[in-house]
N, C-alpha and C positions, 0 to 999 in steps of 0.2 A: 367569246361570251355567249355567242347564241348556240353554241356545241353545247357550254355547258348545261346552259337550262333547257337544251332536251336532253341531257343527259338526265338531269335529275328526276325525267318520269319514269325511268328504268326503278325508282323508290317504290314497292310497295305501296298502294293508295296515294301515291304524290299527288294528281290530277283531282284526286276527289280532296284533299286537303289545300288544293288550292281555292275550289269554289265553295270550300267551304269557310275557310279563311277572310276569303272579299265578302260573302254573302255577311258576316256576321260583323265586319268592319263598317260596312252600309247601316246594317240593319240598325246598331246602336248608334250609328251618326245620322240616322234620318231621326232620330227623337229627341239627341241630346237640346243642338241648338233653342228647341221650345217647348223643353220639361219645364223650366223654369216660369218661362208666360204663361203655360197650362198651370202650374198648380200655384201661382200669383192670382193671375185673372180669374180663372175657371172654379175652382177651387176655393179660392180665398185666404188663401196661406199668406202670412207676412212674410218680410224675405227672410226676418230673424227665424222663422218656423221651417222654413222651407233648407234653409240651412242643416238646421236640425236632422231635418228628411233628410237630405243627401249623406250629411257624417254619418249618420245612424245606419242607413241602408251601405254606404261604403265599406264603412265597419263589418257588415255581417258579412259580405262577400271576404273580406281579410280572413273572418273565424272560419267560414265554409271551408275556404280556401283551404286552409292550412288543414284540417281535420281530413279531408278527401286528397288533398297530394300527398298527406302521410301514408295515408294507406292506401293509395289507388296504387303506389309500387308493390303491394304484399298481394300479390295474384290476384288482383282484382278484375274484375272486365272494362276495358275501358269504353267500347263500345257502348254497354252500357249506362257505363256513369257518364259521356259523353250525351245521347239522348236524354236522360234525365234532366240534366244542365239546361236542356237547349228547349222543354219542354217546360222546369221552370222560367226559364227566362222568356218564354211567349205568356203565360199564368200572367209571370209579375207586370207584363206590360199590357195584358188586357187589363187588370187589376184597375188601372187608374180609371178606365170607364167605366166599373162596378161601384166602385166604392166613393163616397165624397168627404168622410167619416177621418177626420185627421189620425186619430188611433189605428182604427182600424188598418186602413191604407198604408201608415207606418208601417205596424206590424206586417201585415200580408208581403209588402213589398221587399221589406227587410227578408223577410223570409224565401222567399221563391228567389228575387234577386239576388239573394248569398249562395244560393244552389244554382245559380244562373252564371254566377264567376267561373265555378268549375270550368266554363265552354272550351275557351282558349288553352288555358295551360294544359289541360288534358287532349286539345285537337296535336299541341304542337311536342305532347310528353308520346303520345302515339305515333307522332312523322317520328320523333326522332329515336324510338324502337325499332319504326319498320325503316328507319336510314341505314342502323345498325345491323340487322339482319338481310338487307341487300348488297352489304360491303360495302357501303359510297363510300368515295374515297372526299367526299365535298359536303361534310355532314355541314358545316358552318354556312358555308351557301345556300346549302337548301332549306337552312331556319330564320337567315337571314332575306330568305327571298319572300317566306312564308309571312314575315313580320312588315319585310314592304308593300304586302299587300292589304295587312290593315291599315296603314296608312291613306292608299290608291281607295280602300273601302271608306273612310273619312275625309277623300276630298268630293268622292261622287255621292253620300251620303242626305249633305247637307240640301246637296238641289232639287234630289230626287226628293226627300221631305217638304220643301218648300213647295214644289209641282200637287203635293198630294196635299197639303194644308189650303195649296186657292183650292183643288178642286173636290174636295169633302171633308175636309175640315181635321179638330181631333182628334178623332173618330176613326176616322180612315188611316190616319196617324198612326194611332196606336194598335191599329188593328192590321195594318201593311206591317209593322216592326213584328207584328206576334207571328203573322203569318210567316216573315222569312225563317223565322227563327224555328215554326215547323216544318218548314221545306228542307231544312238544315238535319233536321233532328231524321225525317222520311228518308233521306239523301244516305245519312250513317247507318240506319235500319238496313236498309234494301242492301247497301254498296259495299261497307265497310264491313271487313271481315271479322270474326269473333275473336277476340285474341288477348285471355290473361298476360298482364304484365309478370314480368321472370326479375326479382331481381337477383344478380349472378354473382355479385361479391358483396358483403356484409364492411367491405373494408372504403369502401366509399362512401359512408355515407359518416354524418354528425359526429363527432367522440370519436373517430376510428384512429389509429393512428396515421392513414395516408393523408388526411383530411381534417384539418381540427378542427374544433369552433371557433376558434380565433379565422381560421381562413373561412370561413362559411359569415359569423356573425361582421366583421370588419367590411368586408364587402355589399352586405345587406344595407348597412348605414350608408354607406358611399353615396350606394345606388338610390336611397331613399332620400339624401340629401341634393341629388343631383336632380331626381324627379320633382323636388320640393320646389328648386331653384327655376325649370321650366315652368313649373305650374304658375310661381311666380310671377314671371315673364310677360304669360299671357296675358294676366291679370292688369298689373302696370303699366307694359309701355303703350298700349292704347291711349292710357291717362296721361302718360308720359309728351307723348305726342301730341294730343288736342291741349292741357291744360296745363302743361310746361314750356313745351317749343310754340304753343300756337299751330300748330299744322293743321290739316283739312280730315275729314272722317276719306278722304280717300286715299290718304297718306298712309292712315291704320289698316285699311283693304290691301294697298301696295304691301304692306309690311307682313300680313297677314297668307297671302298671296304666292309672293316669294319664297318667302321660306317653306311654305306645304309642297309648294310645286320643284325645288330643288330636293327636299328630302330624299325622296322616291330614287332618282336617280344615284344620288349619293347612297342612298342604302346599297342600291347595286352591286356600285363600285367598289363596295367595301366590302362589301359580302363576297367580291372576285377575289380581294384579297385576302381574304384567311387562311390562305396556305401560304402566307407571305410573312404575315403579322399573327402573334396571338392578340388575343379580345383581351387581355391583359394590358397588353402594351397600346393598344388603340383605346382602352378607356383612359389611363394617362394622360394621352394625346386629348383627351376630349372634357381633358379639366383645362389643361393648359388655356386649350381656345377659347372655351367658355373662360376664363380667367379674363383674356385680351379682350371677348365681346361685352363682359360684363365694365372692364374700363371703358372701353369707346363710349357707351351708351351712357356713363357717368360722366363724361366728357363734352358727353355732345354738345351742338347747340343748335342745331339744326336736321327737320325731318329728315332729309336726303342720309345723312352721316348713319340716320337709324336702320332704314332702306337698303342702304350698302352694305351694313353689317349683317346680314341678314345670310349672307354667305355663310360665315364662323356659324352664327345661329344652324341653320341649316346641318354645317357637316359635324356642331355640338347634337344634337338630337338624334339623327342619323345614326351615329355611336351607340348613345345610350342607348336608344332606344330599340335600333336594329340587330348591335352587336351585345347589346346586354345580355338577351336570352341567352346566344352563345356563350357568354363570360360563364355564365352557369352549371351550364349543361355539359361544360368541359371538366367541370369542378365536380361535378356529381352525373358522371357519366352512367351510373346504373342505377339510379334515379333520377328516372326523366321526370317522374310527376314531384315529386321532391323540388327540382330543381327550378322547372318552368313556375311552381307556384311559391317559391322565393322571387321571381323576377315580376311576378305580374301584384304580388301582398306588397313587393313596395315602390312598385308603381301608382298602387292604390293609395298606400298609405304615404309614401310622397306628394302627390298630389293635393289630398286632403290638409296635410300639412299649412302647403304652399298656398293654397288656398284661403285659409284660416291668417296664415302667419302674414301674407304679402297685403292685405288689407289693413293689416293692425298695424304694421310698419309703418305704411304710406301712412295713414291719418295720423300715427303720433310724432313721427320722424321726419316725412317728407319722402316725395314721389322719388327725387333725385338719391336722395339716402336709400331707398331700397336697393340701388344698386352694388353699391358697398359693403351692405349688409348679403348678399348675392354674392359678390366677390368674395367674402370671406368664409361665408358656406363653400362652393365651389375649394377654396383651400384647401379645407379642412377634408373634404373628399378626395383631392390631388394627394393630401401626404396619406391618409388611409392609405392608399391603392398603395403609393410607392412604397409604402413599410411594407406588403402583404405579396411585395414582387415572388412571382415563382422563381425558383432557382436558376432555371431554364435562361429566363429572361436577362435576367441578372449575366449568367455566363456570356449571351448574345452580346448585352452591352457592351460588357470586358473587352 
């Protein structure tokens, strides 16, 4: 294992795509956890308003998205659009100290922040270029390594934020998040080489005959239903735990805890495996388990049972979320920006979903019934996947 991941700095800008990866993982998890209290408290936004804020601005990131991964594959510079990205996304997060103006700050944020999404899918549409043209024989590794690092950037995140709220407040806040986000941008400037995207075959990509919309769009919903179901998750079983089982708020930190802190490694281990396994067959695998964790937890009756399940949790996430890129990127190989921004639009737009939808459940349904209703999403993404198996795979099983 540790051969390979020095193998993988022999990649073209690998080294600078890694700190640039964590840096940007941090930067959006030192604000997340108290965007919400800032623009409650500070601000004055109701939570029904603030709501509004976040689908609105999520949304614009999806339209960005898709309009710049359309075309960042037709010779564009990605260095370029890469800076842009990362100098809107310090803009939109000074923003919230400028303005206090509910419209105004909408729009502004919407706006910077949708050219702010671009960051990721275009840092990890350029690794997996310069993967391509240094021959790695371990392209799947080195996207899935790049992926467990925003995770590693979302568990140190949250403390490093908390450290900078006792000791200067929102302010500092928002103005430490703008800052990495131009040390990121200074970092691609200086280091990153200049370097138009090539795309090399017209047959890979939408309509073509290698690749059809059925294989492109089928997996889209999968993956959106599966992000739907995590976002869910988070939501819930906190409630689940305090205001169903009775449990302690350090029941929801254990639960909470565990499962970030197994990720990481599990991403790893799976990312060693892609010359073992396609991300085809390991997304399968990672409905099953979310299938089994979504019964336990409908089952339960006690914290501990939720605690221990937190493994499945774990190596369900792990999957999606580490191995999904690559699900992609294998699909639309001469579209790296194409493909990474399918994987990150419905990320967004899964989450938004689950977001929206795991609340209106629980209050008309019940906490325990969302799980069910979980299980039978998760389903419905299992038979997607298995209808849309590659040939490849299929023959393996045989």
């Amino acid at each position: 294992m540790y051969k390979r991941l020095i193998h993988l700095f022999a990649i073209k800008g690998y080294g600078l795509f890694v700190i640039c990866v964590l840096m940007v993982g941090t930067g959006i998890s030192i604000t997340l956890p108290y965007l919400a209290l800032y623009c409650t408290e500070e601000l004055g936004m109701s939570a029904g308003a603030f709501g509004v804020f976040t689908a609105v601005s999520s949304l614009s990131g999806v339209v960005a998205n898709s309009f710049i991964g359309k075309y960042s594959d037709r010779k564009q510079d990605r260095k370029l659009i890469i800076i842009i990205a990362t100098v809107s996304s310090a803009v939109g997060y000074a923003s919230y100290l400028l303005f206090d103006n509910y419209l105004i700050l909408l729009i502004i944020v919407s706006f910077f922040s949708g050219l702010g999404a671009a960051v990721m899918p275009q840092i990890y549409a350029y690794a997996q270029e310069s993967a391509t043209e240094s021959n790695s024989d371990d392209k799947t590794f080195a996207m899935s390594t790049l992926r467990t690092l925003v995770s590693l950037g979302f568990l140190v995140g949250p403390l490093v934020g908390t450290m900078i709220l006792g000791a200067v407040g929102y302010k500092g806040l928002f103005l430490g998040t703008s800052a990495i986000f131009l040390i990121i941008a200074t970092l691609v400037l200086v280091f990153l080489p200049k370097k138009r995207a090539v795309q090399k075959k017209r047959a890979d990509t939408a309509g073509s005959p290698s690749v059809t919309r059925r294989q492109i769009w089928f997996p889209s919903i999968a993956f959106i239903l599966l992000f739907a179901v995590n976002a869910i998750n988070g939501i819930v079983t906190p409630l689940f735990i305090v205001n169903e089982l009775h449990g302690t708020h350090t029941d929801v930190g254990l639960v909470v805890s565990i499962c970030a802190g197994l990720e990481i490694p599990i991403m790893f281990a799976l990312g060693a495996l892609g010359r073992k396994l396609s991300n085809h067959t390991l997304m399968i695998n990672a409905c099953f388990i979310a299938v089994i964790y979504n019964i336990v937890l409908s089952l339960s009756t006690d914290s501990w049972q939720i605690i221990a399940a937190q493994l499945l949790q774990a190596v369900f996430v792990a999957i999606a979320m580490g191995n999904g890129l690559s699900y992609f990127t294998e699909l639309l190989p001469n579209s790296p920006g194409l493909s990474s921004t399918i994987y990150y639009n419905g990320s967004i737009i899964g989450r938004l979903v689950g977001n929206l939808g795991g609340g209106i459940i629980a209050q008309f349904a019940g906490i325990r019934e969302v799980y069910w209703v979980c299980l039978a999403v998760v389903s419905v993404s299992f038979f997607i996947l298995w209808s849309i198996r590659p040939q490849k795979d299929i023959e393996a099983a045989a």
